[in-house]
C-alpha positions as CSV (number, residue, x, y, z in Angstrom):
1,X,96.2,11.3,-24.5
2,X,99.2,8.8,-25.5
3,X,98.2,6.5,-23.3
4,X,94.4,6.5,-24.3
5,X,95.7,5.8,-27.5
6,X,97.6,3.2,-26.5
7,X,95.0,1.4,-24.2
8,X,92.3,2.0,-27.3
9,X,94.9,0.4,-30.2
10,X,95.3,-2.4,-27.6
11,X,91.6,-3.0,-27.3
12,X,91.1,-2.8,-31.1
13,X,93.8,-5.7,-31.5
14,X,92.7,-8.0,-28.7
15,X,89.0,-7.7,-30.7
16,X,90.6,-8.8,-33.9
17,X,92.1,-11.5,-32.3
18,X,89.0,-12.2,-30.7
19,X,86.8,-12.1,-33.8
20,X,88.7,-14.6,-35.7
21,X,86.8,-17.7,-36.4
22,X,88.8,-20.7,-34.9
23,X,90.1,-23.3,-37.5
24,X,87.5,-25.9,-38.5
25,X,88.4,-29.8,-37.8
26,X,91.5,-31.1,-36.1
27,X,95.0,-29.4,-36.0
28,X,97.3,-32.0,-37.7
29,X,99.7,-33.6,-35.0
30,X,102.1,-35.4,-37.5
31,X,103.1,-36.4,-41.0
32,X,103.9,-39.9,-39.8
33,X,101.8,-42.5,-41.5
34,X,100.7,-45.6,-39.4
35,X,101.7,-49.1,-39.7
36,X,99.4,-51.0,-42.1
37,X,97.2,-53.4,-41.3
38,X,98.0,-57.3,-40.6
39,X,96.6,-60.8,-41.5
40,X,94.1,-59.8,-43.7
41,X,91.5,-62.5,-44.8
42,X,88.9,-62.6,-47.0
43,X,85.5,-64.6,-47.8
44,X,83.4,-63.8,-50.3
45,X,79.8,-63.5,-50.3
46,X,76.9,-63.6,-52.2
47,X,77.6,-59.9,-54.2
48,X,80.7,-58.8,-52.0
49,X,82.7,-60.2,-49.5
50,X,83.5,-59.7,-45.5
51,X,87.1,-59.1,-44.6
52,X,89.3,-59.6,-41.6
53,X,92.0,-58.2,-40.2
54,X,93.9,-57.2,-37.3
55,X,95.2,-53.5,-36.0
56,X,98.7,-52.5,-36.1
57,X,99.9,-53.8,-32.9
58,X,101.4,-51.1,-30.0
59,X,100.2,-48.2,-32.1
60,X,97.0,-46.2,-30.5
61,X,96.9,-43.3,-33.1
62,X,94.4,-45.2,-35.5
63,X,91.3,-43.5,-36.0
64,X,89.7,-45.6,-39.1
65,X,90.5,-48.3,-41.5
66,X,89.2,-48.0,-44.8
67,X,89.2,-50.4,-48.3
68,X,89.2,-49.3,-51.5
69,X,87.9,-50.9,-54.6
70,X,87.1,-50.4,-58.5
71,X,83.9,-51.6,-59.5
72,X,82.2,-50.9,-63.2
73,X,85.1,-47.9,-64.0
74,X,84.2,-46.8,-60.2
75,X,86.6,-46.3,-57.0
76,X,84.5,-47.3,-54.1
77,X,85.3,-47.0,-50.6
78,X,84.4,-48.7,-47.4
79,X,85.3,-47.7,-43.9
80,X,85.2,-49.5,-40.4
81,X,86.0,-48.3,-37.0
82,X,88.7,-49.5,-34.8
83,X,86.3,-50.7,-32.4
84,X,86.0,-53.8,-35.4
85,X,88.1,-56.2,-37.2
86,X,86.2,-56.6,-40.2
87,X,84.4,-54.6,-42.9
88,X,81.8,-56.3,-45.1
89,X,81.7,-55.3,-49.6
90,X,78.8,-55.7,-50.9
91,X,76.4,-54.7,-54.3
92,X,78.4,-55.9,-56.5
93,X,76.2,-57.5,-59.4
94,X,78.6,-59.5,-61.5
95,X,81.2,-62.8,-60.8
96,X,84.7,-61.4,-61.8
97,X,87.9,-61.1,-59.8
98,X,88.4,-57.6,-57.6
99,X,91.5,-56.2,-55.5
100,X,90.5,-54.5,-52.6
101,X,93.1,-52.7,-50.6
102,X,93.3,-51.9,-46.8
103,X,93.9,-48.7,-45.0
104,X,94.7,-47.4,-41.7
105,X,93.8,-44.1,-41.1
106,X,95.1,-42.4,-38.3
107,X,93.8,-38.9,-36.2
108,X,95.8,-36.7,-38.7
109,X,94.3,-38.3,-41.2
110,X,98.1,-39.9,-42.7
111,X,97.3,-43.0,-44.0
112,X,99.3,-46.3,-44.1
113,X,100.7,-48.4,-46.5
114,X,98.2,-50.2,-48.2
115,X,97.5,-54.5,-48.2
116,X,96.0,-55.8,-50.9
117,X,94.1,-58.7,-51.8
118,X,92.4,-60.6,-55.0
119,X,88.6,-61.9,-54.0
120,X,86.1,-63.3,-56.6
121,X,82.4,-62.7,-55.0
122,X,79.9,-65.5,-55.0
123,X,76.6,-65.1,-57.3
124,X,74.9,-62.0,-56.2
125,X,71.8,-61.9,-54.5
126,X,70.0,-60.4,-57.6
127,X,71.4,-63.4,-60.1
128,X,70.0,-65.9,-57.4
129,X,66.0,-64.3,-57.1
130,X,66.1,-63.6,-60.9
131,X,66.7,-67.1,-61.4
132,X,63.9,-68.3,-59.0
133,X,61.1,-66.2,-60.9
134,X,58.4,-67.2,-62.3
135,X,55.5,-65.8,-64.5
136,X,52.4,-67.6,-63.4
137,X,48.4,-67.1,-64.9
138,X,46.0,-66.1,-61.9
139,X,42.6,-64.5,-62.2
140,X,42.4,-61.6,-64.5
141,X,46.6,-61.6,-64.9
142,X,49.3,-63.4,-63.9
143,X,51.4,-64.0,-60.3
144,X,55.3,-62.9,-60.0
145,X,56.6,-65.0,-57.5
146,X,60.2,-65.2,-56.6
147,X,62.4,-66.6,-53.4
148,X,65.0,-63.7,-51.8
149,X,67.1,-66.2,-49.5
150,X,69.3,-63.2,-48.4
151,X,66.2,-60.9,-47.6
152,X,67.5,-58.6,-50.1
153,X,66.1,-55.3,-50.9
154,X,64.8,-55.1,-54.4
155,X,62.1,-53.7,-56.6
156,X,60.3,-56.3,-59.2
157,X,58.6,-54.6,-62.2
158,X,56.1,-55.8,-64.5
159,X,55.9,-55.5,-68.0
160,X,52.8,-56.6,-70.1
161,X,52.6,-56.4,-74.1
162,X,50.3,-54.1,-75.5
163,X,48.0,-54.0,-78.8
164,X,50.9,-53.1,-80.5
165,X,53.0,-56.1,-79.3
166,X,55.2,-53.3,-77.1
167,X,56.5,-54.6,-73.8
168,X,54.8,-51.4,-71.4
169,X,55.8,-51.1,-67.9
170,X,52.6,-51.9,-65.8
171,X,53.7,-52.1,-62.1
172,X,56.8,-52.1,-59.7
173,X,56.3,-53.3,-55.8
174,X,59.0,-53.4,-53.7
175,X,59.9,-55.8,-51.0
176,X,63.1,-57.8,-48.7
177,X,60.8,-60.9,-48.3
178,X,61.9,-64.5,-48.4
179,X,59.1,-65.3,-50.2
180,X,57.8,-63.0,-52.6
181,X,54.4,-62.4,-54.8
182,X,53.3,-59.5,-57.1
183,X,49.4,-60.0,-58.4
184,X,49.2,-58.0,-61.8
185,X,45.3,-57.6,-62.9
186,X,42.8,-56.5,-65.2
187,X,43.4,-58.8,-68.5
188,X,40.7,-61.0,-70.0
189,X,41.6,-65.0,-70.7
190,X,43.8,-64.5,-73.9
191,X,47.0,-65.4,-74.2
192,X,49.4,-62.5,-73.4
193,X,53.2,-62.0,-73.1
194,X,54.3,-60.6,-69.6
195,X,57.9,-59.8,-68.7
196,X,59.6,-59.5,-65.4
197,X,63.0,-56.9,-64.6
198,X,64.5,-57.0,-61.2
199,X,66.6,-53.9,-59.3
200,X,68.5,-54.0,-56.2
201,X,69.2,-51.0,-53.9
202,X,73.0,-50.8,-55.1
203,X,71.6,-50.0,-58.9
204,X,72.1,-53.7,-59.8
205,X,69.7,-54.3,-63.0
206,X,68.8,-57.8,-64.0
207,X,67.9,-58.6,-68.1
208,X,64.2,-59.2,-68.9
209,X,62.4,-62.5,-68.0
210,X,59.7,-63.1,-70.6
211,X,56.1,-65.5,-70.4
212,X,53.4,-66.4,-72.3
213,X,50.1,-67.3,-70.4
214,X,46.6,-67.2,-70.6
215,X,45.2,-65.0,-67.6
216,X,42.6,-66.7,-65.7
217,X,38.8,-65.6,-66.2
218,X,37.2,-63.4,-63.5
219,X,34.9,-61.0,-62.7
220,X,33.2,-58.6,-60.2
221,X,30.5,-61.0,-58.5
222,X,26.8,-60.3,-58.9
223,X,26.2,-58.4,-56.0
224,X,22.4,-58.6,-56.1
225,X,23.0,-62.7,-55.1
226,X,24.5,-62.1,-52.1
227,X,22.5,-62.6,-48.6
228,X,23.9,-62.6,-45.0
229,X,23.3,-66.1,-43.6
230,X,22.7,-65.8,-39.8
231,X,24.2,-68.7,-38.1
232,X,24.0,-69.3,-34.4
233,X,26.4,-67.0,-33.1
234,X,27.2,-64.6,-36.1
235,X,26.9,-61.5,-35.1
236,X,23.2,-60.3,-36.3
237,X,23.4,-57.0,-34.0
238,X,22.5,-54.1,-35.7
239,X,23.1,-50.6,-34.7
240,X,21.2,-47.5,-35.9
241,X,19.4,-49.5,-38.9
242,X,22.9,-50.1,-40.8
243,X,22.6,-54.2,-41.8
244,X,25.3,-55.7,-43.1
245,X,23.6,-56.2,-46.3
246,X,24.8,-52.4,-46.6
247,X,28.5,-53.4,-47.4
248,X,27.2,-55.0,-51.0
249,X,24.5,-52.0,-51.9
250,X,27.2,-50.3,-54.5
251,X,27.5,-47.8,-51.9
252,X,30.9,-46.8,-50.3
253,X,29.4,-44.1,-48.1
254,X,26.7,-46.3,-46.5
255,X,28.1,-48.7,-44.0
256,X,27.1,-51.9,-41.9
257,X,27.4,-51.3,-37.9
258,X,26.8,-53.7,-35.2
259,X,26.1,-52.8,-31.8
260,X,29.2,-52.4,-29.3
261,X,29.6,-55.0,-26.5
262,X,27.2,-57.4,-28.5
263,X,28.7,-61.0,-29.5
264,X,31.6,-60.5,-27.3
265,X,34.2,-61.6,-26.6
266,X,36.2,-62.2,-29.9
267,X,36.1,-63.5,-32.5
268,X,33.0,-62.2,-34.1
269,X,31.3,-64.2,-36.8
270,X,29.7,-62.7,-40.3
271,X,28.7,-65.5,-43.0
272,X,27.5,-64.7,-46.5
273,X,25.7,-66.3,-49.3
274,X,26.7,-65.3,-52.5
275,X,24.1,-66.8,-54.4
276,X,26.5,-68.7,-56.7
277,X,28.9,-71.4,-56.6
278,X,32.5,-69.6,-57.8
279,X,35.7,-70.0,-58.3
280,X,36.9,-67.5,-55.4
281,X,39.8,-65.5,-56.9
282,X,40.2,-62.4,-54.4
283,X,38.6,-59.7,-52.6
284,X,38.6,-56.0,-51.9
285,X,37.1,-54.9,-48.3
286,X,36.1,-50.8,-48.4
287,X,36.6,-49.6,-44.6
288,X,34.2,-46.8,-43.1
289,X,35.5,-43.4,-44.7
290,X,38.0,-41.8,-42.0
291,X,37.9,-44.8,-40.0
292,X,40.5,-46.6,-42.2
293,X,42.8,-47.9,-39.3
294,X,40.5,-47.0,-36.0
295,X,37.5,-48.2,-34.4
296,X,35.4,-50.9,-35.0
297,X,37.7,-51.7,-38.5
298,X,38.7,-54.9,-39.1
299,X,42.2,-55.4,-37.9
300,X,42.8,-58.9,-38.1
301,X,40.3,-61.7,-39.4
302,X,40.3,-65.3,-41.6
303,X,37.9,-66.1,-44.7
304,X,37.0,-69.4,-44.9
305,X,34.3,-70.9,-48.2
306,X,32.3,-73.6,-48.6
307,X,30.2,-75.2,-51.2
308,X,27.5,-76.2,-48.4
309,X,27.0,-76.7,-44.6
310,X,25.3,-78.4,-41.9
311,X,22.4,-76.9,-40.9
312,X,20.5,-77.3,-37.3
313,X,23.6,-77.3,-35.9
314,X,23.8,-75.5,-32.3
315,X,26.1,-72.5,-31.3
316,X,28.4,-74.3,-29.4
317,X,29.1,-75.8,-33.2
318,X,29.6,-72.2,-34.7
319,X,31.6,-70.8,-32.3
320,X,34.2,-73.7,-31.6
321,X,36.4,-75.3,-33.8
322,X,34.3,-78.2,-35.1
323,X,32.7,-76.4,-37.9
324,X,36.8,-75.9,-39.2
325,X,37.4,-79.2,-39.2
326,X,34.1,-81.5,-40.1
327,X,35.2,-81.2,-43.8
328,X,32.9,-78.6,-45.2
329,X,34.6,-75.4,-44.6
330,X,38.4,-75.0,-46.0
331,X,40.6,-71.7,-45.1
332,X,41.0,-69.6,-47.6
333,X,42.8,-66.7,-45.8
334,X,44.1,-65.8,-42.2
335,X,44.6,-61.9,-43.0
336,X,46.0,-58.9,-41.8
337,X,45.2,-55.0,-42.2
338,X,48.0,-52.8,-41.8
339,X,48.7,-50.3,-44.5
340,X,50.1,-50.7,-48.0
341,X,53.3,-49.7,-45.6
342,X,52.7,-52.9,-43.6
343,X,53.7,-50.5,-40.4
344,X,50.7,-49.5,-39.0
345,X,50.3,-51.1,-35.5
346,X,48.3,-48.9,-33.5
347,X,45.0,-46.7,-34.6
348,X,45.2,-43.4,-36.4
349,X,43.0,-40.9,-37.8
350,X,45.4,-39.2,-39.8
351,X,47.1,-42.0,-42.1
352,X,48.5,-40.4,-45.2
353,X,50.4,-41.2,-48.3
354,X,50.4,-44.8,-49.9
355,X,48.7,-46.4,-46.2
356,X,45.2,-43.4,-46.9
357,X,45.4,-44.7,-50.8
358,X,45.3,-48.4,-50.6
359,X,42.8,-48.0,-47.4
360,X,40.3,-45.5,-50.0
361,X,40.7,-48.4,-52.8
362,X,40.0,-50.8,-50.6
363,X,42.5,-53.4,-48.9
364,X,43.2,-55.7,-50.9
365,X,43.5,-60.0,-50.3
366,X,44.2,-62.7,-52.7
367,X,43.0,-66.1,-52.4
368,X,45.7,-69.2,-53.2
369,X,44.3,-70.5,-56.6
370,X,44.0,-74.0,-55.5
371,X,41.2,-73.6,-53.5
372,X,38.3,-75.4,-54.3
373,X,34.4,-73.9,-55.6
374,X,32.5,-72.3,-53.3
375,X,29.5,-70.7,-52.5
376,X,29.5,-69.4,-48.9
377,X,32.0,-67.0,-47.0
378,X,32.5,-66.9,-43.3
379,X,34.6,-64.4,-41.5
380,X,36.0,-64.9,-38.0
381,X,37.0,-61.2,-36.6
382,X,39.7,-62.2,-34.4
383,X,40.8,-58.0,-33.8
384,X,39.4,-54.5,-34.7
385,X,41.5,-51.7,-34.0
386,X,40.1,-50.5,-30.8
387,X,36.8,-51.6,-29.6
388,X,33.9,-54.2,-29.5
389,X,31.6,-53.9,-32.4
390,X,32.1,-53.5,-36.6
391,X,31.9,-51.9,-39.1
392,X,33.0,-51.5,-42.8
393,X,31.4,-49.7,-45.8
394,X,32.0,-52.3,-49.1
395,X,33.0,-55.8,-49.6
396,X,34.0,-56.7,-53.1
397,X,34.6,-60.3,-54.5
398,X,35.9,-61.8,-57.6
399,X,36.0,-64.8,-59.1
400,X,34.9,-67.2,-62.0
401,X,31.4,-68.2,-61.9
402,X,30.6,-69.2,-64.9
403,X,29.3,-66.3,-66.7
404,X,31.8,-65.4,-69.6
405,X,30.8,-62.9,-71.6
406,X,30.3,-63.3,-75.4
């Protein structure tokens, strides 16, 4: 009996033992801090700066280096592996002197004596796109445009005044484009004030940019003008009686559809009357319900208007180059359809989120304001997304032409 005892107090220890949880992370090795760093450098940059420096020499317990800083009442800190020599600061919004401090971290987490330095960054990226902005009238509203030299992430809102005189928030887009343009709509031809407010990613806030301008006049055109102008080798196929004159009936739901493998190869050709000369502002294209990115949708195409043409021309004519370039026809858009995300490269049926809403509004294309008066619009279909034949549901155009209202 002793000796099961013995045998069964033994087995109840070795399962404690056995049931302990091992000790998260790494067992400390020392208390010895590392050598500090040598021959740091710094340049500044626009916002921040990059920073050099070189590894203690002969010491191989080094597992990090990290810098410290205070910025706006904050400590920040940045780390860099040993497999580099530098670590880049960056996000800071303002021109003022900052110490930054080096590190080195070794695998027991002691840390060296730090190195300090005094850097002044150059202008940050947000002073420098604030500073190219400008508030310009386009049709129905005004154009944002700005130049982002460092590709910059940043979000530009637009403000516009009210009845009251109140500055109200209208719209924010977001964008790391060298050049960029936000379109702000839906304002008749009376002077207005509009104000512009730029972020950055790090929480960088620029003041308030502030214009006065008178919004261009345009409307909705008269859709009961427009008639499809069949030119040698547009493509005049129809498929199940749906003409294209369905994609200016006022009906989303009731499409246009040519007939697959006719007028191939691309491009395909569609040109339109629209009854009126106008000042072409911008258009909206309404794709075939639930086949917003697939099938026979437009994928890629250009617009080009003209006040008149040649006539009795042959096909050769219409489906070359020469038509481009006889000096009736001037480009007035080579566009692209991929999602408000700008990511969608191959088809889908199931597009969701901000890509299913701008494709249900329609996508949307602006035309550069210095184009001149036109009255006819051809579209060359260089891509759909996945086949040889068209479709689309709506086509919407804007512009001035001629007919303000009282």
């Amino acid at each position: 009996m002793k000796r099961l005892f013995y045998i069964t107090a033994v087995i109840a220890v070795i399962g404690m033992v056995s049931c302990t949880e091992p000790p998260l992370g790494q067992t400390s090795t020392d208390n010895v801090p590392p050598p500090p760093i040598e021959n740091m450098d710094i340049v500044p940059l626009p916002g921040g700066a990059k920073i050099t420096y070189d590894l203690p020499s002969n010491d191989k317990d080094i597992s990090y280096v990290k810098c410290e800083y205070a910025y706006k009442g904050e400590k920040w800190t940045v780390r860099s592996s040993i497999y580099n020599n530098y670590l880049i600061i960056e996000g800071l919004g303002s021109v003022e002197p900052l110490e930054a401090t080096l590190y080195v971290v070794d695998h027991s987490e002691n840390t060296s004596a730090g190195v300090s330095r005094t850097f002044t960054p150059d202008t940050p990226p947000l002073e420098t796109i604030f500073a190219s902005v400008q508030i310009l009238p386009v049709f129905g509203g005004v154009s944002i445009t700005w130049t982002n030299e460092t590709e910059t992430e940043i979000g530009v809102t637009v403000f516009a005044e009210d009845s009251t005189g109140v500055l109200r928030e209208g719209r924010t887009q977001y964008s790391n484009e060298h050049y960029g343009e936000l379109s702000f709509r839906g304002y008749q031809p009376v002077e207005c004030k509009f104000a512009v407010r730029i972020t950055d990613k790090w929480g960088n806030v620029s003041t308030i940019k502030e214009g006065v301008v008178t919004p261009l006049y345009e409307r909705l055109l008269d859709k009961s003008k427009f008639l499809e102008v069949a030119l040698p080798g547009d493509n005049t196929s129809v498929n199940n009686n749906r003409p294209l004159r369905n994609c200016w009936d006022g009906n989303d739901e009731v499409i246009w559809h040519t007939v697959e493998g006719q007028f191939m190869p691309f491009p395909m050709y569609i040109t339109i009357d629209l009854g009126v000369e106008v000042k072409f502002s911008r258009m909206r294209l309404r794709a075939r319900t639930n086949f917003y990115y697939r099938n026979h949708t437009f994928r890629t195409f250009e617009v080009w208007g003209a006040k008149d043409y040649k006539h009795d021309m042959p096909v050769e004519y219409w489906t070359g180059d020469e038509w481009k370039t006889d000096g009736d026809w001037e480009m007035l858009g080579d566009y692209v359809i991929n999602g408000a995300s700008g990511t969608i490269t191959e088809p889908t049926t199931s597009p969701a989120g901000e890509d299913l809403a701008l494709a249900q509004a329609g996508y949307p294309f602006n035309v550069p304001i210095n184009k001149q008066a036109l009255r006819y619009l051809r579209f060359v279909i260089k891509t759909t997304w996945s086949s040889g034949a068209l479709h689309m549901a709506e086509f919407y155009f804007y512009g001035d032409d001629g007919t303000i209202p009282e």
